[in-house]
TORTORDO-637300 format. One record per atom (N, C-alpha, C, O, CB): x, y, z negated; residue in one letter. Coordinates in steps of 0.1 Angstrom, whole numbers, plus 2048, in hexadecimal, padded with zeros to 3 digits. Atoms other than C-alpha are relative to their C-alpha. Glycine has a CB too. Layout:
residues N
XYZa;...
END
This chain:
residues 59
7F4807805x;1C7185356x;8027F4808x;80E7F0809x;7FF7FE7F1x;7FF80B7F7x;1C016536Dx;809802808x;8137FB808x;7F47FD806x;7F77FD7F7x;1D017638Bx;8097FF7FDx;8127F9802x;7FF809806x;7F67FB7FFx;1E718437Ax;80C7F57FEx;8177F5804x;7FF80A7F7x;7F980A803x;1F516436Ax;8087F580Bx;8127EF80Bx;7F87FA7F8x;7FD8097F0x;1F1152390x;810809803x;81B805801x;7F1804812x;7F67F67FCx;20716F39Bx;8107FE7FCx;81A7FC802x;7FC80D7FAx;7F2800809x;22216C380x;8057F4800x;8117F2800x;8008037F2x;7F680C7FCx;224147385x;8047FE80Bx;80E7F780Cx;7FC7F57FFx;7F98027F2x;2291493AAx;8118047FDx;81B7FE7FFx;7F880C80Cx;7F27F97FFx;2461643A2x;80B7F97F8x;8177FC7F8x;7FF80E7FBx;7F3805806x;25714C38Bx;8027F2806x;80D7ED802x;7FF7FE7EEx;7FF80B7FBx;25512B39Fx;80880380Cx;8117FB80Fx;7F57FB803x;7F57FC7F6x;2651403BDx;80E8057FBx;819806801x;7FC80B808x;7F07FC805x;27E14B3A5x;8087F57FDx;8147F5800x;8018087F4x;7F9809801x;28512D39Bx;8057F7812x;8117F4815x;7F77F87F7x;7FB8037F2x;2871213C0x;811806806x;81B80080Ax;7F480880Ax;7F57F87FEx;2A013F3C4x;8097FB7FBx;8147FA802x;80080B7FCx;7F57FE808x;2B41363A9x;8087F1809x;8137F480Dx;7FB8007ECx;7FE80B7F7x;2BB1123BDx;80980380Ax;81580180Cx;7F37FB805x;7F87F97F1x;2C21233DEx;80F8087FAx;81A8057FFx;7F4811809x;7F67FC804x;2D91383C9x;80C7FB7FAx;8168017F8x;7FD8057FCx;7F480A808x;2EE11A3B9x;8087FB810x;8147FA813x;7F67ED7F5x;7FD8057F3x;2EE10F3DBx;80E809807x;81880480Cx;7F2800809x;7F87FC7F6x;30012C3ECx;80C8087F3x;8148107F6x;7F780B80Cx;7F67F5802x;3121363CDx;80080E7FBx;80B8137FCx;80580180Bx;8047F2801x;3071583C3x;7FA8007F7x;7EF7FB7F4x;7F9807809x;80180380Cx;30C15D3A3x;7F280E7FBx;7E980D7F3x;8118017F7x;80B7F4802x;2F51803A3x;7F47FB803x;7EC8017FCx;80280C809x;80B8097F9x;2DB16B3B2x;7FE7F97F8x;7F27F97F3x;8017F880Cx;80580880Ax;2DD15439Bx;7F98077F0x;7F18017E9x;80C7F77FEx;8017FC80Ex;2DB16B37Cx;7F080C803x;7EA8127FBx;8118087F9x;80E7F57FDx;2BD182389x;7F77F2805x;7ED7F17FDx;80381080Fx;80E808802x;2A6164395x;7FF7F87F0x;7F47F47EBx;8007F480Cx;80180D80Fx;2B114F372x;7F680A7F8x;7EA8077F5x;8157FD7F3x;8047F180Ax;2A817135Fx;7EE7FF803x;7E57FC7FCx;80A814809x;8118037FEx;286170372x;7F97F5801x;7ED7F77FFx;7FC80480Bx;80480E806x;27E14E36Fx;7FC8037F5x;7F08047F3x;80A7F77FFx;8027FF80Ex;28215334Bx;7F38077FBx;7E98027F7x;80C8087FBx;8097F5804x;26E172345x;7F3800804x;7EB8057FDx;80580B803x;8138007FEx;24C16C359x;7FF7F3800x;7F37EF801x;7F9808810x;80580E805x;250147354x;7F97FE7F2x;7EF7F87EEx;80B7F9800x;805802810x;25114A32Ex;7F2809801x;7E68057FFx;80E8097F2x;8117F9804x;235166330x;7F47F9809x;7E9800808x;7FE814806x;80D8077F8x;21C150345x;8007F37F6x;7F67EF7F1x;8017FB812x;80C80B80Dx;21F13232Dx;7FD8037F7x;7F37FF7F2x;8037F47F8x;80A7FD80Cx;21B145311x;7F9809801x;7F480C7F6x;8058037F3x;8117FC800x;1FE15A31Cx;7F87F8802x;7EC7FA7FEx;7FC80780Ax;80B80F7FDx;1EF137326x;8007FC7F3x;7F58007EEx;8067F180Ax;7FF808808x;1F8126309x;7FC8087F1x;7FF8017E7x;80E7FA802x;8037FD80Bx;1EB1402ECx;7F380980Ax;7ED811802x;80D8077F5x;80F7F87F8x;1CC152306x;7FA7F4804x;7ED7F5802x;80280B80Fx;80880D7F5x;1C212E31Ax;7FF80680Bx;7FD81280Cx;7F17F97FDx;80A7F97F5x;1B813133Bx;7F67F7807x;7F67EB80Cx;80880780Bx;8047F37FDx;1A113E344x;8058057F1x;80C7FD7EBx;7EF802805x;7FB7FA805x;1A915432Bx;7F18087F5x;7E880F7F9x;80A80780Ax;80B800808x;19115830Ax;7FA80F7FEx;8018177F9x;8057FA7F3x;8037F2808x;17A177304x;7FD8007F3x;7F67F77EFx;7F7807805x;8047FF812x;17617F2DEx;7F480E800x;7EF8127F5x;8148067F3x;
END
């Protein structure tokens, strides 16, 4: 789950990057598919952090 979380925050920090570039040039499709992914593996990496910790607890 460590990786995976690295992983998923990379993909939402570039999305958020995207979403930037995309204000920039204008492109509203651009804008609504990086916002969308932003959203979706942003929210799921803080709250796998924020109710697992990480590292991430064994029971």
């Amino acid at each position: 789950m460590n990786l995976l979380m690295v992983i998923f925050g990379l993909i939402a920090i570039f999305a958020a990057i995207g979403t930037v570039q995309a204000f920039k040039e204008r492109n509203i499709l651009s804008i609504l598919f990086n916002l969308a992914a932003f959203v979706v593996f942003g929210a799921f990496v803080v709250l796998t952090i924020a109710f697992q910790g990480y590292p991430p607890t064994l029971h």
